[in-house]
N, C-alpha and C positions, 0 to 999 in steps of 0.2 A: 504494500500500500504506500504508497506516495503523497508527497502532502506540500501546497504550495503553502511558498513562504509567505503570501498573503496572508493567509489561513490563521498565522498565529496571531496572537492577541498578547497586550503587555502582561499577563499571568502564564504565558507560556515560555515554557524552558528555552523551546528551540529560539523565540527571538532573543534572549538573551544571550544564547551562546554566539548566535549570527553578527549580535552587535557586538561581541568582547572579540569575536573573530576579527571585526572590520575594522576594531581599533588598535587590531593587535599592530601593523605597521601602519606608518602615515604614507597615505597616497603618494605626497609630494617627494618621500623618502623614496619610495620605490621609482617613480618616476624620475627623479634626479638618477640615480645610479644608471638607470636603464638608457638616459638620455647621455651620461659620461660614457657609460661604455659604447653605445652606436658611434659617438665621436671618436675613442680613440680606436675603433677600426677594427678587424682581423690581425693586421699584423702584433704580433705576440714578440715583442722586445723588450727588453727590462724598464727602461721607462714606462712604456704602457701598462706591464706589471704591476710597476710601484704606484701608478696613480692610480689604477684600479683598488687597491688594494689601501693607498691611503683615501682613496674618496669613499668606499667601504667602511672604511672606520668612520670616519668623520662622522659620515649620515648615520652611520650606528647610535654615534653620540649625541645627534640631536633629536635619533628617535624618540627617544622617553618625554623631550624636553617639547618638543611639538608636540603630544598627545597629552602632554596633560598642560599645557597651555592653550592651543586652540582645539582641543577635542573633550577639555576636561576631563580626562580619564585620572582617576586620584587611586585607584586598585593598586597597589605595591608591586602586586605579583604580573599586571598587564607590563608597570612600568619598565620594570626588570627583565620582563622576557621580551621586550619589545628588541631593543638593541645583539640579542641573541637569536632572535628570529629571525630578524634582516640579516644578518650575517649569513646563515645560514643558508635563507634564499637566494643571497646575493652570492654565494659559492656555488651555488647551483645555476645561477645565470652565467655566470664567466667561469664556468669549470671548464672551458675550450683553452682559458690562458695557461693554465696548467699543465704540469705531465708529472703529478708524482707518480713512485711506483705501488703507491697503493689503490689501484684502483678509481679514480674518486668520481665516476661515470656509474659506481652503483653506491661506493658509500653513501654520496651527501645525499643523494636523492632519499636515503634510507634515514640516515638521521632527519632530514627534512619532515618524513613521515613519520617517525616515532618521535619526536619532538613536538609537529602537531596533537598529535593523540595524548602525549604525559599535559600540553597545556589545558586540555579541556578537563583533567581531573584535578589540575590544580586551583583555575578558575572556578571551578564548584567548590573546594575545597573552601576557598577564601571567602565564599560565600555564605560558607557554616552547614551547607547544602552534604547529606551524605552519600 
């Protein structure tokens, strides 16, 4: 059975998770990464590395600070996993700049997924919700 997201109503679970999902990164965070990396291209040179990689921090660091400034999110545990989530996704967008030898073409996608799944029991958790 399927259920539009319409459907829910503010005493429903699902819109709450939807919304602690939506505020888990800020739009503009993801979009700024996404728009640095179409700029610096394919080619894969240590420069491009390194500004990938420090404009991935950066936006990590303003993640928290943007969401609970223009999204009001005051949740501790949203604030905190905000900047480890971006991260996260953001190794999974530019896993191309890469070549370790671990893999990382199944790891991050994997941690990406078990990461989402541990946030939805901590979000309820924080909520007093058992």
């Amino acid at each position: 059975m399927s259920r539009d997201i319409s459907e829910a109503n503010s005493d429903n679970s699902i819109e709450s998770y939807l919304d602690k999902l939506f505020r888990l990164i800020p739009t503009e965070v993801t979009a700024a990464f996404l728009a640095i990396n179409t700029l610096l291209g394919t080619d894969n040179n240590s420069v491009n590395i390194y500004l990938s990689l420090l404009s991935a921090f950066v936006l990590a660091c303003l993640s928290p600070l943007l969401l609970q400034r223009f999204a009001g999110v005051r949740s501790k545990i949203q604030l905190v996993s905000s900047p480890i989530t971006f991260l996260i996704w953001a190794g999974n967008i530019a896993i191309y700049r890469f070549n370790p030898a671990w893999s990382p073409d199944k790891v991050l996608p994997t941690i990406l997924i078990l990461w989402t799944v541990l946030l939805l029991f901590a979000t309820t958790w924080s909520d007093g919700r058992d």
